[in-house]
N, C-alpha and C positions, 0 to 999 in steps of 0.2 A: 425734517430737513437733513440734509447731508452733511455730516459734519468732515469738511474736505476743507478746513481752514489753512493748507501749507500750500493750494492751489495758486498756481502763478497767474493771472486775469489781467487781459487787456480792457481798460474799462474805455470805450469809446461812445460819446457825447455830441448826439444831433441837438446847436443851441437854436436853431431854427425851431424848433417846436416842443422843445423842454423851458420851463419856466426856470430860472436861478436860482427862486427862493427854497428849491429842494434839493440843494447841493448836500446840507449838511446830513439827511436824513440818506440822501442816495448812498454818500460813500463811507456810512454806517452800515448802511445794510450788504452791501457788496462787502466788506471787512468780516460779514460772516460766514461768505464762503471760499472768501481766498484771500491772498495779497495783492493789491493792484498796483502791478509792473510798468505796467503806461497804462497814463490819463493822458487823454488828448479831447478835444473840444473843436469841432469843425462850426464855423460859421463865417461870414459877411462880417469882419469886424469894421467896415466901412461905414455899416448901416445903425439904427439907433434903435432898433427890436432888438437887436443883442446888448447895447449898452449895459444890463443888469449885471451881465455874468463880469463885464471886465473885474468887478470889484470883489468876485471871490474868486477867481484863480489865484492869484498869488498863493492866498492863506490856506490853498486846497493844493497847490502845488499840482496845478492841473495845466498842457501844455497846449495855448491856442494855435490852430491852423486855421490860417487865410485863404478863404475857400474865396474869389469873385464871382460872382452871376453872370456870366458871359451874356446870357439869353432870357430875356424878360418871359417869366413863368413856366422856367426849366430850373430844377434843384441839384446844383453845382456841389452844394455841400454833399450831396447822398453821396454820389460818384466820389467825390473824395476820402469819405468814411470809407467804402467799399474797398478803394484800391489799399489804404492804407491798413486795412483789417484784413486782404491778402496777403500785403506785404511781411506785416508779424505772422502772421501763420506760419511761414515761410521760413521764419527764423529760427523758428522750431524754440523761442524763449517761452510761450507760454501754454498752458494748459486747457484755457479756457478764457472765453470773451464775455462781457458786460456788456451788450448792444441799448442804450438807451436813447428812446425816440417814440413815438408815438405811429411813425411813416411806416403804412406796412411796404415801401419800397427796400424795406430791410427785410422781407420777407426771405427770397433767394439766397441774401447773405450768410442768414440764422441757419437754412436747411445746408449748406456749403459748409460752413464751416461741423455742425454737426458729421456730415458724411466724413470729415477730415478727423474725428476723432475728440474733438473739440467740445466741454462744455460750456453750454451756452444759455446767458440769463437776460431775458430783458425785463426793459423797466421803460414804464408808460403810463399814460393816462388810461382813464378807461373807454376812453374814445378811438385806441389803439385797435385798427382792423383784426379780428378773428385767426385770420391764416400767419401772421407775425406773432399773435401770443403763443397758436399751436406750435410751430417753426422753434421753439427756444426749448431747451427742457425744465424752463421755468421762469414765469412771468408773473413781474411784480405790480403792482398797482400804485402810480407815485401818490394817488390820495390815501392812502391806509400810512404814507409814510408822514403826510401831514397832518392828520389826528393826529400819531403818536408826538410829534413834535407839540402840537397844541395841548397836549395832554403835559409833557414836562414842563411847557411854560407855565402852564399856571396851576401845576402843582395837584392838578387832579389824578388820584389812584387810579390805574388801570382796573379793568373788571375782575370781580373775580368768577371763578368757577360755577358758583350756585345765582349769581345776576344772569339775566336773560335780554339779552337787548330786543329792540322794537322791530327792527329789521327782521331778527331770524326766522318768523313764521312767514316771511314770503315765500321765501323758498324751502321750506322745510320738507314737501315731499321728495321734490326732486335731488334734495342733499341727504335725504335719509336713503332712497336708493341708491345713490351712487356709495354712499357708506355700507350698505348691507352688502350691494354685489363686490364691493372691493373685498371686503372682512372675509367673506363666502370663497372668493377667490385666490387666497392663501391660507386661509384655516387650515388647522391639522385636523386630525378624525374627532376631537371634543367643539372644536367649531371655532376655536380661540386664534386668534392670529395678533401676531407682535406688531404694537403699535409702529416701530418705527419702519418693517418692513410696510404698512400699511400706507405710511405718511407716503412713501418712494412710490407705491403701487398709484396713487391718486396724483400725485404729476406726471407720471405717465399719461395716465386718461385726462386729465386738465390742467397740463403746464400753467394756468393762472389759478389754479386752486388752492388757497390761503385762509386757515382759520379766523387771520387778520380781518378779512372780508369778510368774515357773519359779525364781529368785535369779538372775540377773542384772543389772545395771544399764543395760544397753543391749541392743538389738535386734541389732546388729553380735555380740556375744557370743552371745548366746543361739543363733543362726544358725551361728555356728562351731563348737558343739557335736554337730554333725549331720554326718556324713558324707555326706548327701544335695543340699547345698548347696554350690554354687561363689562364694568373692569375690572382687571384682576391687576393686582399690583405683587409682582414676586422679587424673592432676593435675587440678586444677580450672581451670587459668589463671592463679588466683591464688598472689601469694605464699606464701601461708598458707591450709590447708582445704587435703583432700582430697575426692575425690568416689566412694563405697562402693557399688558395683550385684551383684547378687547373680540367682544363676541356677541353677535345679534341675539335677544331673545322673542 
């Protein structure tokens, strides 16, 4: 991950098709790539599908817009996200956008503000169309943020390194290539290549690609569960930090 935590982020909130109950998890996770400068929340606060969210704005200090539906099964609120995520653009106050929603009608937005210089993360379900996760230079999945949440309630340890979840051999070939041609694809002449440049190379090629999603917590783990992968753990210089390069065998 990119450690760009001083990044100024507009986090803007489609409540039409985001659930409330992953407020707290969202704006944890957005906290680790930047500060968020405006929270805004577009919806029909008329209506009683949003009902949930009234009761965590406050304590989230997030600011609702009254978006009305003009037009029975026309999305008033998208149009309102939209103009008002051009509008901060414009201001030149932030750095980069939070687009959360699951509507790939956010598609154009994500590629727009990207051409303006702008980084850009979204967060969705995983029912979230294809060309909206591409469109962002990184997409989150809001059920990886609800495990972790069910995991601090009730007190269960995250995995560690040498557990192997149930899931990861579905997809194990096609995530073992895309690991080899990334590694291949920055190695130096010994074939080693730095994990973190590594982490950067693989949201490039799948903006939704998260260790999170095989149950791991980090890319270092996930990697270790492969018998196909070599790590090399070196000093960095520094007192403290090490430096993690990893290489196909």
């Amino acid at each position: 991950m990119d450690n760009s935590n001083d990044l100024r982020l507009a986090v803007l909130i489609d409540a039409d098709n985001i659930p409330y109950h992953n407020i707290k998890g969202m704006l944890e996770e957005v906290a680790k790539y930047g500060n968020p400068t405006f929270k805004r929340i577009y919806g029909d606060w008329t209506k009683p599908t949003v009902a949930g969210w009234k009761g965590v704005l406050l304590e989230n200090a997030i600011t609702p817009i009254q978006q009305y539906s003009y037009t029975s099964g026309k999305n008033a609120t998208d149009s309102a996200m939209i103009i008002d995520a051009m509008d901060i653009l414009y201001t030149g106050r932030v750095d980069g956008f939070c687009l959360v929603s699951s509507d790939s009608d956010f598609t154009r937005l994500a590629t727009r503000l990207r051409e303006a210089g702008m980084r850009v993360i979204g967060m969705g379900e995983k029912k979230t169309p294809s060309a909206f996760r591409a469109a962002c230079d990184k997409f989150i999945y809001l059920e990886i943020l609800q495990i972790r949440e069910k995991k601090t309630e009730t007190g269960a340890k995250p995995k560690s390194a040498k557990e192997k979840p149930k899931g990861i051999s579905k997809a194990d070939k096609d995530l073992i290539d895309l690991l080899s041609t990334s590694i291949n694809d920055i190695a130096d002449e010994d074939g080693w290549a730095y994990l973190g440049e590594l982490g950067n190379l693989l949201l490039k090629k799948q903006p939704d690609f998260d260790a999170r999603n095989y149950g791991f917590n980090k890319l270092v783990q996930l990697i270790k569960n492969f018998p196909n992968f070599e790590i090399d753990i070196r000093e960095s210089g520094k007192k403290t930090g090490k430096l993690v390069y990893v290489r196909t065998v």
